[in-house]
Structure formats: C-alpha cells, structure tokens
N, C-alpha and C positions, 0 to 999 in steps of 0.2 A: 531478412534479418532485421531490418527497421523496425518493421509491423511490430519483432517481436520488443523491442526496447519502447514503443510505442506504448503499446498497452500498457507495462506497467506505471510508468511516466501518467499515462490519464487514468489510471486508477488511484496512485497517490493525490493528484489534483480534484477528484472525486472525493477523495474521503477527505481530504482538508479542509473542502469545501462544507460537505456536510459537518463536521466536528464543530464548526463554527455556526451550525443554525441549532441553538438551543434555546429552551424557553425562555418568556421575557423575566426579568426579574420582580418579585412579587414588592408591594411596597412596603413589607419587615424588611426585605432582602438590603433596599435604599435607602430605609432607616438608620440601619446598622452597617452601611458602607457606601454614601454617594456614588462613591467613584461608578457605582453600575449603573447610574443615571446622570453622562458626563453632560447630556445636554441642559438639565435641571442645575447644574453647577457653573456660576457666571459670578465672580468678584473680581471686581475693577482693582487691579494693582495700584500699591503707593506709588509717587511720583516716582522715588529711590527706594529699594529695598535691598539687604543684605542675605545670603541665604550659607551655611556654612556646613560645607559637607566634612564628616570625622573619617580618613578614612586610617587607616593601618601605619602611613606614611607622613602623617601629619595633614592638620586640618587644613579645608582647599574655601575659601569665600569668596562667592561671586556677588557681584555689586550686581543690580539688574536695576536699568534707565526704563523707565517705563516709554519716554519720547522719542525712544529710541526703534521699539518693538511693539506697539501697543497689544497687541493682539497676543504678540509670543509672551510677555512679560504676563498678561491677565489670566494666560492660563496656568503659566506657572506659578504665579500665584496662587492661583485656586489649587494647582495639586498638593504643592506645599503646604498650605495650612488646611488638605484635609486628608494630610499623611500618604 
C-alpha cells in the first residue's frame, strides 16, 4: 500500500521538476522584463529608503536601513524600481 502512495508522490516531484526546466530567456524577452535576468540586475540601495504598499485597508510603509541588511535592502531595491 506504500509503493502505491509512492508513486504518485514521485511522479508529481517529476513533473514539477521538469515544468521548471524551460528555455532560457531570449534577450527581447530581458529587454522587456529584467526580472528574467535576476542576475544582470544589481543597484546598491540608498542608505534609507521608504517603500509604501496601497493595500484595501490603508497604506502600509516600510522604512528600509540599508546598514542594517545590505544585501536584503539591495535587492529590494532593485525589485522595486523595476516593478
């Protein structure tokens, strides 16, 4: 009874697997949307930056310390200003 809950268990880890090996992106593709060339996208955050999410419930802004998170703060940067 195992074997049988087995198999299907490595057959969804199979196709998950492959669903995520798709062609690379062409350089129009990267033109028209960085984000599918995350490594090509590198801007050093301000020291402080403010970033202000709208949501339904009233607007939510997070202060981000750049000295605080260098790394976390520079790429959130980078996603932010490229939407």
């Amino acid at each position: 009874m195992r074997a049988g809950r087995a198999l299907p268990a490595a057959a969804l880890v199979g196709v998950a697997l492959l669903a995520g090996c798709g062609d690379r992106p062409t350089e129009e593709q990267i033109a028209l949307n960085p984000l599918y060339a995350p490594d090509r996208l590198h801007t050093e955050a301000p020291a402080e930056f403010t970033v202000r999410f709208e949501t339904t419930r009233g607007d939510v802004d997070l202060r981000i310390v750049r000295e605080w998170a260098p790394l976390g703060a520079d790429r959130f940067y980078t996603l932010v200003t490229h939407g």
